[in-house]
N, C-alpha and C positions, 0 to 999 in steps of 0.2 A: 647622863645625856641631856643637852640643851633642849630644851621648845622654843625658839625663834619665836617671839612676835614680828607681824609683818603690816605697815601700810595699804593699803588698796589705793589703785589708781585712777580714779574717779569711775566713771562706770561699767571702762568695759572689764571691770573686775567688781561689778557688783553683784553678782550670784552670791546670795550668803550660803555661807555652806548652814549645813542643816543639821540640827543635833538628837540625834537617834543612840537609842538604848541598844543591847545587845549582850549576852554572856559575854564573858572571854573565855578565851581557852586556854589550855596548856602553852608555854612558850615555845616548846616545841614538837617536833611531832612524834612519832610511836619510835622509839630507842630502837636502836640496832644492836648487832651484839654485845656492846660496850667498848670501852679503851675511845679509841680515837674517831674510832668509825663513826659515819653518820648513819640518821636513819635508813630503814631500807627502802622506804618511799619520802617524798614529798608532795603534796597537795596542793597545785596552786589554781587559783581563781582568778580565770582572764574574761573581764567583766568587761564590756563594748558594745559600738552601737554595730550590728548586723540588719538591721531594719530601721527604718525611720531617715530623716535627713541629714544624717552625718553619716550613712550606713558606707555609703564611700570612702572615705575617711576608714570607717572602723575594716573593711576589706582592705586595705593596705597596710594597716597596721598589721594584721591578724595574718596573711600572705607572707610578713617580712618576719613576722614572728616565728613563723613554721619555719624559716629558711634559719632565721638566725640561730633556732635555738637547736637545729640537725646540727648545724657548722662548731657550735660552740659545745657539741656533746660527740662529735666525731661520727653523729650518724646512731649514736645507741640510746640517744631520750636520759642517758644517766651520768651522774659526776662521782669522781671515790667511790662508786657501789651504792650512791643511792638512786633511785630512779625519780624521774621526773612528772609527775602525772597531772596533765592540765585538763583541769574542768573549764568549759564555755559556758557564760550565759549572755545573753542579749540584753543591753540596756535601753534599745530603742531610742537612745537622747536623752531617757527620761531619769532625773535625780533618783525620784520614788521608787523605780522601777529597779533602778543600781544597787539602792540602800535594801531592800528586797532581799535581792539576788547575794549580796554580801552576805548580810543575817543568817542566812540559811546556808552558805559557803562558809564562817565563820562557826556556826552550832556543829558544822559536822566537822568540825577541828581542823580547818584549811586559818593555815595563817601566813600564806602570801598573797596578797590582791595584786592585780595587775590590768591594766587598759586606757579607757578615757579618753573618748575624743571629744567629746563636751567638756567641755570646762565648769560648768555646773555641777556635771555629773562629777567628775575629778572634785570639787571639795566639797560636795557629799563623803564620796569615797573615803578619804584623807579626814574623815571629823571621825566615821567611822574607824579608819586604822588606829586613831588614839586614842579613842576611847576604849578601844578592844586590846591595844596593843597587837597588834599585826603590822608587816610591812607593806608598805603600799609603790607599787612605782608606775605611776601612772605616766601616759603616752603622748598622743599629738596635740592634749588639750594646751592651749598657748597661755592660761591668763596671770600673769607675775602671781598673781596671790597664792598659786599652788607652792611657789619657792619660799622654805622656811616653814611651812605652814605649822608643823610637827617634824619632831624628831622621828617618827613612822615612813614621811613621803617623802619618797625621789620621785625624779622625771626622769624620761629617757629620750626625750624632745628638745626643744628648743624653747622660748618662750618670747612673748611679745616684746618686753624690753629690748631686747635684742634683734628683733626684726625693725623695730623704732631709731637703734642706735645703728643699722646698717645702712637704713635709708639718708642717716645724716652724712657717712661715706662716701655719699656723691657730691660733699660741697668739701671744697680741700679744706676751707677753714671755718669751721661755723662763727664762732665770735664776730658777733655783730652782725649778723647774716640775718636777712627778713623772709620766714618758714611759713605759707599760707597753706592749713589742712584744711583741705576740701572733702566735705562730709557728710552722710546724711544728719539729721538735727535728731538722732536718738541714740541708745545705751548704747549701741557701738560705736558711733561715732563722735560724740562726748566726751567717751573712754578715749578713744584715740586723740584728741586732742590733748587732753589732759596727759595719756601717754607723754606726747610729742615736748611739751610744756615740760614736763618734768626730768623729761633725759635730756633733751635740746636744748631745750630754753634755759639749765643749768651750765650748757656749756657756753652760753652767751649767746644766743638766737634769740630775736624777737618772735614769736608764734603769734599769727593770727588768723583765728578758723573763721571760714566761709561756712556756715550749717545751712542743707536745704531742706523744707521740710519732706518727711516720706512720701509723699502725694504728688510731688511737684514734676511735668511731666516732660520741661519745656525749661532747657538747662541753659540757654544761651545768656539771659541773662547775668548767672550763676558764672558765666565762662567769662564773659565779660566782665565781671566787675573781681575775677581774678588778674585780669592782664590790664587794668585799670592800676591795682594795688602795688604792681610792678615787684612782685617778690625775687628772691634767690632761687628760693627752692618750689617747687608745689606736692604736698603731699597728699597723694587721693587713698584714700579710708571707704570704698564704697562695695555693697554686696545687694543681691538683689535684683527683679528684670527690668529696672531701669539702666544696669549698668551701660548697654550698648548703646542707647540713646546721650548717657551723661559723656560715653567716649565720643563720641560724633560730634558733639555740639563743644567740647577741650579742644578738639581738631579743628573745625570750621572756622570759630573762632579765631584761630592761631596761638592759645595759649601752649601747645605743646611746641612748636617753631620757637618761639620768643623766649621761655624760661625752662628749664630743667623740670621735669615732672617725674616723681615716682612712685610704684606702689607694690605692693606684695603681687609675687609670680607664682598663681593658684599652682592647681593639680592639673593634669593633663587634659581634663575634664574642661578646663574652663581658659584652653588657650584657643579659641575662635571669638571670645568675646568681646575683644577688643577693636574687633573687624580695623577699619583703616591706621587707627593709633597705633596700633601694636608695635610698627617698627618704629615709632617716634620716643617710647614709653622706656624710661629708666626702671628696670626692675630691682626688686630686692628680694632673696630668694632662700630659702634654708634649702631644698632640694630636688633637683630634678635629675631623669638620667642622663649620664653624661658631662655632669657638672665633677662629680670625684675620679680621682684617677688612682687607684689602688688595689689592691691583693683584696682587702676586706669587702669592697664595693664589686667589684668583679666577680666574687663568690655571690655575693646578696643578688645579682644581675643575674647571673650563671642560674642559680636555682628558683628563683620567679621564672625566666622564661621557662622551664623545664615545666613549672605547673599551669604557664598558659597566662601567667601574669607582666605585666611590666613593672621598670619601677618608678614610684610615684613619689609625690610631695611626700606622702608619710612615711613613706618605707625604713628610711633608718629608725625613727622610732622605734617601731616592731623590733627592725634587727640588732638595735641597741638592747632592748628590754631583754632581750633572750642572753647575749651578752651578761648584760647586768644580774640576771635570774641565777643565772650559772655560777657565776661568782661568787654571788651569798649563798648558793645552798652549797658549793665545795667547802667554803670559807667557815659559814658560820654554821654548816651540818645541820641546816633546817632551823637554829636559835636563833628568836626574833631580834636580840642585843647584841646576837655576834655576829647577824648580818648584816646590822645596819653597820658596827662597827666596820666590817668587811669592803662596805660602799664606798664611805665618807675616804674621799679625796683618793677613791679609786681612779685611776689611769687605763684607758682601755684604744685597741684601733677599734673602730665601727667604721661604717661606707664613708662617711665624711672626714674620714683620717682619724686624729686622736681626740679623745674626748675624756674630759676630767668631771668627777663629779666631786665641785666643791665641798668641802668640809664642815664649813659652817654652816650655810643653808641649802645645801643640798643642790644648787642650781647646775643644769648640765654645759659646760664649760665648752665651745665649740668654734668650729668657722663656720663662716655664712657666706652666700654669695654677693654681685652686682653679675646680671642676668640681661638677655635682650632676649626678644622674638623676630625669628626671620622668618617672611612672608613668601611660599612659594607656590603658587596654584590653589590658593583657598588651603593650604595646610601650613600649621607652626607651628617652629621648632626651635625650640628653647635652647639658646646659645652662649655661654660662660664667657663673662665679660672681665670679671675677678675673682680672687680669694680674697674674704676678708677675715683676716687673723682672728682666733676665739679672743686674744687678749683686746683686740678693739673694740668689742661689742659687748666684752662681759657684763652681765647685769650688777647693777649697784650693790655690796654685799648686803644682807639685813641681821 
């Protein structure tokens, strides 16, 4: 099996992952009754946030997960005869708190991890599954660095390269096209430039970021001296309770009139934030409900409402990862080499239609959207503008 080295993208992949000790365990789990059979159980460890500030996030994965993994076991929790038995534990965000929770998931002979809506926390995890040897396929965490990282980790997500390469989908031809990333002046928005730079500005885009600093309260100026620069595109990189004001003042302005603007299309949670821009705003979107039209999507919809849920940004993730879970332990009967085996350049339908998990570094191969918001009584509703082909957004192999 390969170990992929992999580049980091300037910051917003700078969480190092962190290197922690730990027994390994057996490759596989407690033998069944031999021959061909798998175990009679398997152990898996769905590590996520349930509290703290991604707990949102980690409720949607963990929702789609219950759905996905009913759908992909017929309802009976088991594959070929062995049963499936998921342990939870709460990562709260926190790395330390993840690397924790695995150790003690790992000593008592679980050797599949699965979750991560932190991206920190995800290559914690992933330093852990090689070092242990365990498989890891971690969730909605987005940061490129998780793809390759180890021969251990998959995603069952989408990742940032590819939210970066869909937002370039709104200029027919980038070559020679002037891309201004509008951003806050820290790790995340640094990182996204740098993003933008390296997938765009490869395919002949000049990039150039406007950084404001975190504190700044009073964004006109900022808006101004984008529609000074007279760009093609404008890419806004922003999170945080500035954001309503930084939209207000894009709008007043007329930067959003004058040039193409676009930016990632949250969770459900964060479609009033935009208050007057919203219908002016080019989205870029991995998923909202409504956006797929299919048998796999319609079951995953079908069973969230049944528990009182909708579906969200994350939701394929979850429904993916049960998917994927299913698979390796039918496949590779709980063995950590024959599962991964089992993975690499697996072919599966999920809610977003088909989905390939690459061969070589593991990255999960997809479509993505172009997305609007239509404004009606103080309510928004996310509206499917496009499909954008997995093969146009694929991330760079590593």
């Amino acid at each position: 099996m390969r170990v992929t080295k992999k580049l980091l993208l300037g910051s917003v992949l700078a969480t190092a992952a962190l290197v922690f000790t730990a027994c390994a365990p057996q490759p596989g789990a407690a033998p069944g009754d031999g021959g061909d059979k798998g175990p009679a159980e398997v152990r898996v460890g769905v590590i996520t946030s349930e509290t703290g500030p991604l707990a949102g996030y980690g409720k949607q994965y963990l929702d789609a997960f219950a759905a996905g993994l009913d759908y992909a076991t017929d309802g009976k929790g088991a594959v070929g005869g062995t049963k499936i038995v998921i342990e939870h534990r709460d990562d709260a965000g926190d790395p330390d708190t993840a690397v924790t929770a695995a150790k003690e998931l790992i000593g008592d002979g679980v050797n599949i991890l699965m979750g991560s809506a932190s991206s920190g926390v995800a290559l914690a995890m992933a330093e852990q599954a090689a070092q242990n040897k365990v498989l890891f396929i971690s969730g909605p965490a987005a940061a490129d660095a998780i793809t390759g990282v180890n021969e251990y980790t998959f995603r069952s997500g989408r990742q940032s390269a590819q939210d970066v390469a869909t937002a370039g989908t709104f200029l027919k031809d980038i070559k020679g096209k002037k891309i201004s990333v509008f951003a806050q002046n820290n790790a995340f928005g640094q990182g996204n430039v740098a993003a933008v730079q390296a997938i765009l500005g490869a395919k002949g885009a000049t990039v150039e970021p406007v950084l404001v600093a975190e504190d700044v309260t009073e964004f006109t100026p900022f808006a101004q001296q984008v529609l000074a620069s007279k760009p093609d595109l404008v890419f806004v990189a922003w999170a945080g309770a500035t954001s309503g004001a930084m939209w207000q003042a894009m709008s007043q302005q007329g930067v959003l009139d004058a040039i193409p603007v676009v930016t990632g299309l949250g969770d459900r949670a964060t479609f009033g934030a935009y208050g007057e821009a919203s219908e002016k705003i080019n989205f870029l979107n991995h998923y909202f409900g409504g956006a797929a039209d299919n048998k796999v999507d319609t079951a995953m919809v079908e069973a969230l409402k049944k528990k009182g849920a909708e579906p969200d940004l994350f939701s394929p993730d979850g429904f993916n990862a049960a998917i994927m879970l299913v698979h390796a332990v039918k496949e590779g009967k709980g063995e950590v080499n024959a599962m991964i085996k089992a993975l690499e350049g697996f072919t599966f339908q999920g809610p977003k239609g088909e989905n390939t998990v690459r061969a070589k570094d593991h990255a999960l191969i997809q479509d993505m959207y172009q997305a609007k918001l239509a404004a009606s009584g103080g309510t928004f509703t996310p509206e499917l503008v496009d499909t954008v082909p997995a093969t146009d957004v694929a991330p760079a192999e590593k």
